[in-house]
C-alpha positions in Angstrom: 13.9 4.4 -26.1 16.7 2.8 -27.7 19.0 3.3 -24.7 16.2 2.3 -22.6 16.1 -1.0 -24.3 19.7 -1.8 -24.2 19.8 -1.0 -20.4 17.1 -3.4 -19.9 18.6 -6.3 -21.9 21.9 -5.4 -20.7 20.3 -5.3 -16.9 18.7 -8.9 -17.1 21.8 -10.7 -18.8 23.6 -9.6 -15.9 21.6 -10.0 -12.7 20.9 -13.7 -14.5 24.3 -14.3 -13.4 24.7 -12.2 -10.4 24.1 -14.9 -8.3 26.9 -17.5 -9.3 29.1 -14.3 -9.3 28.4 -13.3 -6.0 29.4 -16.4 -4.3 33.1 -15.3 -4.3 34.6 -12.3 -2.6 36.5 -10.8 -5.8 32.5 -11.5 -7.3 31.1 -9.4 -4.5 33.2 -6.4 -5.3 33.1 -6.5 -8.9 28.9 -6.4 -8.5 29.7 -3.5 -6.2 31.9 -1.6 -8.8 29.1 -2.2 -11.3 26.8 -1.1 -9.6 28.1 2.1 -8.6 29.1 2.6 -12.1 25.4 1.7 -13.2 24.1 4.5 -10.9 26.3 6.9 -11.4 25.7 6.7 -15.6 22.4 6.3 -15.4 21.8 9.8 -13.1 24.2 11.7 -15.8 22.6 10.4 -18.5 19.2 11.2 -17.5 17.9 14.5 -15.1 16.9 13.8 -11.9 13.3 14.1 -12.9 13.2 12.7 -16.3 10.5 10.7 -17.2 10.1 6.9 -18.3 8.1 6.8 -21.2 4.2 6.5 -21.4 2.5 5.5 -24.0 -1.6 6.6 -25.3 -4.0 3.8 -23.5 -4.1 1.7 -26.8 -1.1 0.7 -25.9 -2.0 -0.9 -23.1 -1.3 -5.0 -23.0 -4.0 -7.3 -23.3 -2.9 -9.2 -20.6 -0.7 -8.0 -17.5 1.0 -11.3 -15.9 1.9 -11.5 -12.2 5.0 -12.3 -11.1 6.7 -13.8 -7.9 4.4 -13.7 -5.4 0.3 -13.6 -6.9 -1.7 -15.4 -4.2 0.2 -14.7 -0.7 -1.3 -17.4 2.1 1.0 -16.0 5.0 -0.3 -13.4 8.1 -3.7 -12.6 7.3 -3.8 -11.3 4.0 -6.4 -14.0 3.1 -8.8 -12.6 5.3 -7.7 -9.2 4.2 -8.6 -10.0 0.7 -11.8 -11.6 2.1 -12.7 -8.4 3.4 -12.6 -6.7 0.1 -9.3 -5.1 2.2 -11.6 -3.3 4.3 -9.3 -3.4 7.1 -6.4 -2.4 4.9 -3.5 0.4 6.4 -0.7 1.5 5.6 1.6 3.2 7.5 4.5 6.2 7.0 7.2 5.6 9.7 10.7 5.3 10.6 12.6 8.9 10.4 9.6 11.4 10.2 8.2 13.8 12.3 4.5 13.4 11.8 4.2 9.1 11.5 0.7 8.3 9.3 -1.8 5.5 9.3 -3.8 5.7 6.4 -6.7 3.7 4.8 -7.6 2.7 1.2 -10.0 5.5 1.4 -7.4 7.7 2.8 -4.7 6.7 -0.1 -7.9 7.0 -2.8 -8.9 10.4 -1.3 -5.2 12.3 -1.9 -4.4 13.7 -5.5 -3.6 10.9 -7.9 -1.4 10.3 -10.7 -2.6 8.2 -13.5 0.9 6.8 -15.9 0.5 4.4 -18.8 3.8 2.8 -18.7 5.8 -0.5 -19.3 7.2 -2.8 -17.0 10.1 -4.5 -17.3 10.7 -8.0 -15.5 14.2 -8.9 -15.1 13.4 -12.3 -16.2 12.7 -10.8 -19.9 9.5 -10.1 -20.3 7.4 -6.4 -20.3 3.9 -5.3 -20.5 2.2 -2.2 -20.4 -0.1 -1.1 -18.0 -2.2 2.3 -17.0 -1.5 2.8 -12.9 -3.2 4.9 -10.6 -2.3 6.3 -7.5 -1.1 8.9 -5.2 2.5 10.2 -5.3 4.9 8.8 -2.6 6.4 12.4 -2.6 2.7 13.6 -1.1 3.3 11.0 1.8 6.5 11.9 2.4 5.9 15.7 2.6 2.9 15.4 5.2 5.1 12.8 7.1 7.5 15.4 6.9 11.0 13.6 6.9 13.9 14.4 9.3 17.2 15.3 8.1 19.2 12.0 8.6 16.5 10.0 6.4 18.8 8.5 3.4 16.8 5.9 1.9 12.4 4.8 1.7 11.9 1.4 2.7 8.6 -0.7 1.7 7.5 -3.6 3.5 5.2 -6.3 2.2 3.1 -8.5 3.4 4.2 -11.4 0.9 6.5 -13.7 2.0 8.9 -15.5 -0.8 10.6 -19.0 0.5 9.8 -18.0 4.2 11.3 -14.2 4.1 9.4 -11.3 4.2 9.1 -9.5 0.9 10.8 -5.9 0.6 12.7 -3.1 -1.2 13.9 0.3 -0.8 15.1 3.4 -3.2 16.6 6.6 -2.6 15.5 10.2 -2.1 15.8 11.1 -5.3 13.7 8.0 -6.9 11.1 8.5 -3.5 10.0 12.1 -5.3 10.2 11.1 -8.7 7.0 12.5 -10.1 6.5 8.9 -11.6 6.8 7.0 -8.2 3.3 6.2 -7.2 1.6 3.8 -5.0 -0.8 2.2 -7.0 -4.0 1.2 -5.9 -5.8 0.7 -10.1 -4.5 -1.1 -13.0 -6.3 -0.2 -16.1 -9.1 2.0 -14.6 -9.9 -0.9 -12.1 -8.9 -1.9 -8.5 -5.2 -3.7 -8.4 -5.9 -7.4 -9.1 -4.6 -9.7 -6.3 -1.9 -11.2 -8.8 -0.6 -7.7 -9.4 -0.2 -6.6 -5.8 -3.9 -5.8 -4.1 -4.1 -3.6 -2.6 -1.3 -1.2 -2.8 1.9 -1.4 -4.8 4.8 0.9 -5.4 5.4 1.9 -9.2 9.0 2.7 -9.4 8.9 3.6 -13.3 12.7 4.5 -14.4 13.6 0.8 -12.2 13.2 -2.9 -13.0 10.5 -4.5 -12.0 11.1 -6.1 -8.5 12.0 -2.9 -7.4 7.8 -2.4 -7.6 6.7 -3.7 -4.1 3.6 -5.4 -3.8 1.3 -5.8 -1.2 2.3 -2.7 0.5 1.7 -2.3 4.4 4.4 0.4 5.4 6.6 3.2 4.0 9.8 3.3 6.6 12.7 6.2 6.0 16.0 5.1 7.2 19.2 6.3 7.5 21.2 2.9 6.1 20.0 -0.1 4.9 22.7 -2.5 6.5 20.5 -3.4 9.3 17.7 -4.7 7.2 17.3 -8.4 6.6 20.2 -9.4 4.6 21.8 -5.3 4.8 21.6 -4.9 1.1 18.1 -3.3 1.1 16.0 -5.8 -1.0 14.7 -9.1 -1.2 16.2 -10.1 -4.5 19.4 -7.7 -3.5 20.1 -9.8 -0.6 20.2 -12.6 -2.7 22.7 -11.0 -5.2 20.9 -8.7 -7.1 22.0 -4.8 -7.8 19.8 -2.6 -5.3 20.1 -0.1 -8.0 18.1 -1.0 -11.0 17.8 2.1 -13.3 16.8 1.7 -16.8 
Protein backbone atom coordinates (compact mmCIF):
# COMPACT_ATOMS: atom_id res chain seq x y z
CA UNK A 1 0.00 0.00 0.00
CA UNK A 2 2.80 2.23 0.80
CA UNK A 3 4.39 1.87 -2.65
CA UNK A 4 1.05 2.23 -3.99
CA UNK A 5 0.74 5.62 -2.54
CA UNK A 6 3.98 6.99 -3.46
CA UNK A 7 3.36 5.81 -7.14
CA UNK A 8 0.22 7.71 -7.14
CA UNK A 9 1.61 10.96 -5.60
CA UNK A 10 4.65 10.59 -7.60
CA UNK A 11 2.21 9.87 -10.83
CA UNK A 12 0.11 13.12 -10.48
CA UNK A 13 3.18 15.57 -9.63
CA UNK A 14 4.38 14.53 -12.81
CA UNK A 15 1.60 14.39 -15.40
CA UNK A 16 0.78 17.99 -13.66
CA UNK A 17 3.61 19.07 -15.62
CA UNK A 18 3.60 16.87 -18.56
CA UNK A 19 2.09 19.18 -20.55
CA UNK A 20 4.55 22.36 -20.37
CA UNK A 21 7.28 19.49 -20.78
CA UNK A 22 5.98 18.20 -23.77
CA UNK A 23 5.92 21.24 -25.81
CA UNK A 24 9.69 20.80 -26.66
CA UNK A 25 11.27 17.91 -28.47
CA UNK A 26 14.13 17.07 -25.79
CA UNK A 27 10.56 17.14 -23.45
CA UNK A 28 8.92 14.62 -25.75
CA UNK A 29 11.64 12.09 -25.32
CA UNK A 30 12.38 12.48 -21.85
CA UNK A 31 8.31 11.68 -21.20
CA UNK A 32 9.01 8.75 -23.48
CA UNK A 33 12.08 7.47 -21.39
CA UNK A 34 9.86 7.78 -18.32
CA UNK A 35 7.49 6.19 -19.32
CA UNK A 36 9.07 3.21 -20.55
CA UNK A 37 10.90 3.16 -17.34
CA UNK A 38 7.46 3.54 -15.44
CA UNK A 39 6.23 0.32 -17.17
CA UNK A 40 8.87 -1.60 -17.15
CA UNK A 41 9.21 -1.13 -12.95
CA UNK A 42 6.02 -1.27 -12.34
CA UNK A 43 5.46 -5.01 -14.31
CA UNK A 44 8.77 -6.26 -12.19
CA UNK A 45 7.66 -5.07 -9.17
CA UNK A 46 4.26 -6.48 -9.36
CA UNK A 47 3.10 -10.15 -11.22
CA UNK A 48 1.32 -9.91 -14.11
CA UNK A 49 -1.86 -10.71 -12.19
CA UNK A 50 -1.42 -9.07 -8.93
CA UNK A 51 -4.21 -7.48 -7.54
CA UNK A 52 -4.96 -3.66 -6.54
CA UNK A 53 -6.21 -3.65 -3.23
CA UNK A 54 -9.91 -4.05 -2.07
CA UNK A 55 -11.13 -3.13 0.83
CA UNK A 56 -14.57 -4.76 3.16
CA UNK A 57 -17.75 -2.53 1.90
CA UNK A 58 -17.46 -0.23 4.99
CA UNK A 59 -15.01 1.24 3.40
CA UNK A 60 -16.77 2.43 0.82
CA UNK A 61 -16.94 6.48 0.32
CA UNK A 62 -19.84 8.30 1.21
CA UNK A 63 -19.78 10.15 -1.74
CA UNK A 64 -18.18 9.12 -5.28
CA UNK A 65 -17.49 12.50 -7.37
CA UNK A 66 -17.54 12.50 -11.19
CA UNK A 67 -15.04 13.72 -12.98
CA UNK A 68 -14.44 15.25 -16.65
CA UNK A 69 -17.16 14.53 -18.47
CA UNK A 70 -20.67 13.83 -16.01
CA UNK A 71 -23.54 15.05 -18.18
CA UNK A 72 -22.44 14.39 -21.99
CA UNK A 73 -25.06 16.61 -24.50
CA UNK A 74 -23.31 15.33 -27.82
CA UNK A 75 -24.79 12.26 -30.32
CA UNK A 76 -27.71 10.98 -28.74
CA UNK A 77 -26.77 9.99 -25.40
CA UNK A 78 -29.52 12.35 -24.05
CA UNK A 79 -32.05 10.31 -25.57
CA UNK A 80 -30.21 7.30 -24.58
CA UNK A 81 -30.33 8.20 -21.01
CA UNK A 82 -34.06 9.16 -21.63
CA UNK A 83 -34.65 5.67 -22.59
CA UNK A 84 -33.42 4.40 -19.37
CA UNK A 85 -30.51 3.18 -22.13
CA UNK A 86 -32.85 0.79 -23.50
CA UNK A 87 -31.28 1.08 -26.74
CA UNK A 88 -27.85 0.77 -25.35
CA UNK A 89 -24.91 -1.67 -27.35
CA UNK A 90 -21.86 -2.15 -27.18
CA UNK A 91 -19.77 -3.67 -29.60
CA UNK A 92 -16.34 -6.07 -29.62
CA UNK A 93 -14.57 -5.26 -32.93
CA UNK A 94 -11.49 -4.50 -34.69
CA UNK A 95 -8.92 -7.65 -34.79
CA UNK A 96 -11.27 -10.55 -33.75
CA UNK A 97 -12.67 -13.36 -35.40
CA UNK A 98 -16.16 -13.51 -33.98
CA UNK A 99 -17.23 -9.32 -33.77
CA UNK A 100 -20.13 -8.93 -30.90
CA UNK A 101 -23.04 -6.64 -30.32
CA UNK A 102 -24.23 -6.87 -27.09
CA UNK A 103 -27.01 -5.30 -24.87
CA UNK A 104 -27.21 -4.10 -21.17
CA UNK A 105 -29.01 -7.30 -20.71
CA UNK A 106 -26.43 -9.14 -22.60
CA UNK A 107 -23.41 -7.52 -20.45
CA UNK A 108 -25.73 -8.05 -17.09
CA UNK A 109 -26.48 -11.74 -18.13
CA UNK A 110 -22.45 -12.94 -18.38
CA UNK A 111 -20.57 -13.84 -15.10
CA UNK A 112 -19.80 -10.77 -12.98
CA UNK A 113 -17.13 -9.54 -10.94
CA UNK A 114 -17.98 -7.47 -7.98
CA UNK A 115 -14.36 -5.31 -6.59
CA UNK A 116 -14.47 -2.83 -3.80
CA UNK A 117 -11.63 -0.72 -4.72
CA UNK A 118 -10.18 2.92 -4.81
CA UNK A 119 -9.79 5.30 -7.45
CA UNK A 120 -7.30 7.38 -7.90
CA UNK A 121 -7.78 10.76 -10.00
CA UNK A 122 -4.66 12.24 -11.27
CA UNK A 123 -5.80 15.56 -10.19
CA UNK A 124 -5.29 14.29 -6.33
CA UNK A 125 -8.15 13.07 -5.13
CA UNK A 126 -9.48 9.11 -4.50
CA UNK A 127 -12.57 7.50 -3.39
CA UNK A 128 -13.66 4.13 -2.91
CA UNK A 129 -16.26 2.41 -4.65
CA UNK A 130 -17.84 -1.28 -4.93
CA UNK A 131 -18.06 -1.99 -9.05
CA UNK A 132 -19.82 -4.59 -10.82
CA UNK A 133 -19.47 -6.12 -13.93
CA UNK A 134 -18.34 -8.58 -16.37
CA UNK A 135 -14.66 -9.25 -17.06
CA UNK A 136 -13.28 -7.78 -20.32
CA UNK A 137 -11.21 -11.07 -20.60
CA UNK A 138 -14.89 -12.94 -21.00
CA UNK A 139 -15.39 -10.58 -24.08
CA UNK A 140 -12.35 -10.98 -25.47
CA UNK A 141 -12.30 -14.75 -25.35
CA UNK A 142 -15.84 -15.23 -27.17
CA UNK A 143 -14.66 -12.48 -29.62
CA UNK A 144 -11.78 -14.60 -29.96
CA UNK A 145 -8.78 -12.27 -30.85
CA UNK A 146 -6.47 -12.77 -33.81
CA UNK A 147 -2.86 -12.96 -33.42
CA UNK A 148 -1.71 -9.44 -34.61
CA UNK A 149 -4.12 -7.74 -31.89
CA UNK A 150 -1.45 -5.70 -29.54
CA UNK A 151 -3.45 -3.33 -27.76
CA UNK A 152 -7.84 -2.93 -26.54
CA UNK A 153 -9.14 0.25 -27.52
CA UNK A 154 -12.48 1.88 -25.81
CA UNK A 155 -14.44 4.34 -27.46
CA UNK A 156 -16.82 6.73 -25.67
CA UNK A 157 -19.51 8.45 -26.43
CA UNK A 158 -18.47 11.73 -24.42
CA UNK A 159 -16.87 14.24 -26.15
CA UNK A 160 -14.29 16.66 -24.13
CA UNK A 161 -13.61 20.23 -25.88
CA UNK A 162 -15.06 18.86 -29.22
CA UNK A 163 -12.93 15.29 -29.40
CA UNK A 164 -14.17 12.21 -28.85
CA UNK A 165 -13.37 10.66 -25.59
CA UNK A 166 -11.07 7.43 -25.48
CA UNK A 167 -8.33 5.14 -24.11
CA UNK A 168 -6.66 1.98 -24.63
CA UNK A 169 -4.36 -0.68 -22.48
CA UNK A 170 -2.47 -3.68 -23.26
CA UNK A 171 -3.04 -7.36 -23.35
CA UNK A 172 -1.77 -8.01 -20.31
CA UNK A 173 -4.03 -5.11 -18.41
CA UNK A 174 -7.18 -6.31 -21.03
CA UNK A 175 -7.17 -9.88 -18.87
CA UNK A 176 -6.40 -8.65 -15.61
CA UNK A 177 -8.88 -10.39 -13.44
CA UNK A 178 -9.60 -6.82 -11.98
CA UNK A 179 -10.52 -5.15 -15.50
CA UNK A 180 -14.18 -5.02 -15.61
CA UNK A 181 -16.72 -3.13 -17.39
CA UNK A 182 -18.84 -1.83 -14.99
CA UNK A 183 -22.38 -1.44 -15.29
CA UNK A 184 -23.18 -0.94 -10.85
CA UNK A 185 -21.60 1.33 -8.38
CA UNK A 186 -22.43 0.40 -4.86
CA UNK A 187 -25.10 -2.38 -5.55
CA UNK A 188 -26.92 0.15 -7.91
CA UNK A 189 -27.00 0.98 -11.68
CA UNK A 190 -23.84 3.33 -12.77
CA UNK A 191 -24.97 6.96 -12.07
CA UNK A 192 -24.82 9.20 -15.22
CA UNK A 193 -21.98 11.30 -13.54
CA UNK A 194 -19.92 8.09 -13.12
CA UNK A 195 -20.19 6.83 -16.59
CA UNK A 196 -24.01 5.30 -17.36
CA UNK A 197 -24.13 2.96 -18.60
CA UNK A 198 -21.00 1.10 -19.08
CA UNK A 199 -17.51 2.00 -17.85
CA UNK A 200 -14.17 0.19 -17.88
CA UNK A 201 -12.46 -0.35 -14.38
CA UNK A 202 -8.89 -0.47 -14.98
CA UNK A 203 -7.85 -1.06 -11.24
CA UNK A 204 -3.87 -1.23 -10.97
CA UNK A 205 -4.22 2.41 -13.54
CA UNK A 206 -5.00 6.02 -12.81
CA UNK A 207 -8.13 7.04 -13.14
CA UNK A 208 -8.66 8.43 -16.76
CA UNK A 209 -7.50 5.35 -17.95
CA UNK A 210 -11.40 4.16 -16.65
CA UNK A 211 -13.41 4.94 -19.85
CA UNK A 212 -16.79 6.11 -19.50
CA UNK A 213 -19.70 5.89 -21.38
CA UNK A 214 -18.56 2.88 -23.24
CA UNK A 215 -19.99 2.03 -26.76
CA UNK A 216 -17.15 -0.24 -28.35
CA UNK A 217 -14.19 -2.48 -27.44
CA UNK A 218 -11.70 -2.32 -30.66
CA UNK A 219 -8.27 -4.67 -30.73
CA UNK A 220 -5.63 -3.14 -32.73
CA UNK A 221 -2.45 -3.78 -33.77
CA UNK A 222 -0.80 0.05 -33.03
CA UNK A 223 -2.26 2.91 -31.66
CA UNK A 224 -0.42 5.51 -34.01
CA UNK A 225 -3.33 5.80 -36.18
CA UNK A 226 -5.80 6.81 -33.53
CA UNK A 227 -6.70 10.40 -33.00
CA UNK A 228 -3.68 12.06 -31.83
CA UNK A 229 -1.43 8.26 -32.26
CA UNK A 230 -0.66 8.17 -28.65
CA UNK A 231 -3.70 6.05 -27.66
CA UNK A 232 -5.64 8.27 -25.23
CA UNK A 233 -7.50 11.39 -24.91
CA UNK A 234 -5.44 12.84 -22.09
CA UNK A 235 -2.21 10.99 -23.73
CA UNK A 236 -2.56 12.93 -26.79
CA UNK A 237 -2.53 15.82 -24.88
CA UNK A 238 0.73 14.93 -23.06
CA UNK A 239 -0.13 12.43 -20.60
CA UNK A 240 1.80 8.89 -20.08
CA UNK A 241 -0.46 6.18 -21.92
CA UNK A 242 0.86 3.96 -19.25
CA UNK A 243 -0.48 4.75 -15.90
CA UNK A 244 0.37 1.89 -13.41
CA UNK A 245 0.14 2.39 -9.80
Amino acid sequence: MKRRNFLVAAGAAFLAGCNKVAESAPGAKLLSAAESWHKTAHRFLTDREALAPEYPRSAISPYFRGNGSTDPTNGDYQAQAASDFADWRLEVRGLVETPLTLTLDNIRRLPQRTQVTRHDCVEGWSAIGEWTGPQLSVLLEAAKLRPEARYIVFRCADELSGARYYESVDLVDAYHPQTIIAHRLNGEPLPIKNGAPLRMRIERQLGYKHAKYLTAIEAVASLDDLYGGHGGYWEDRGYQWYAGI
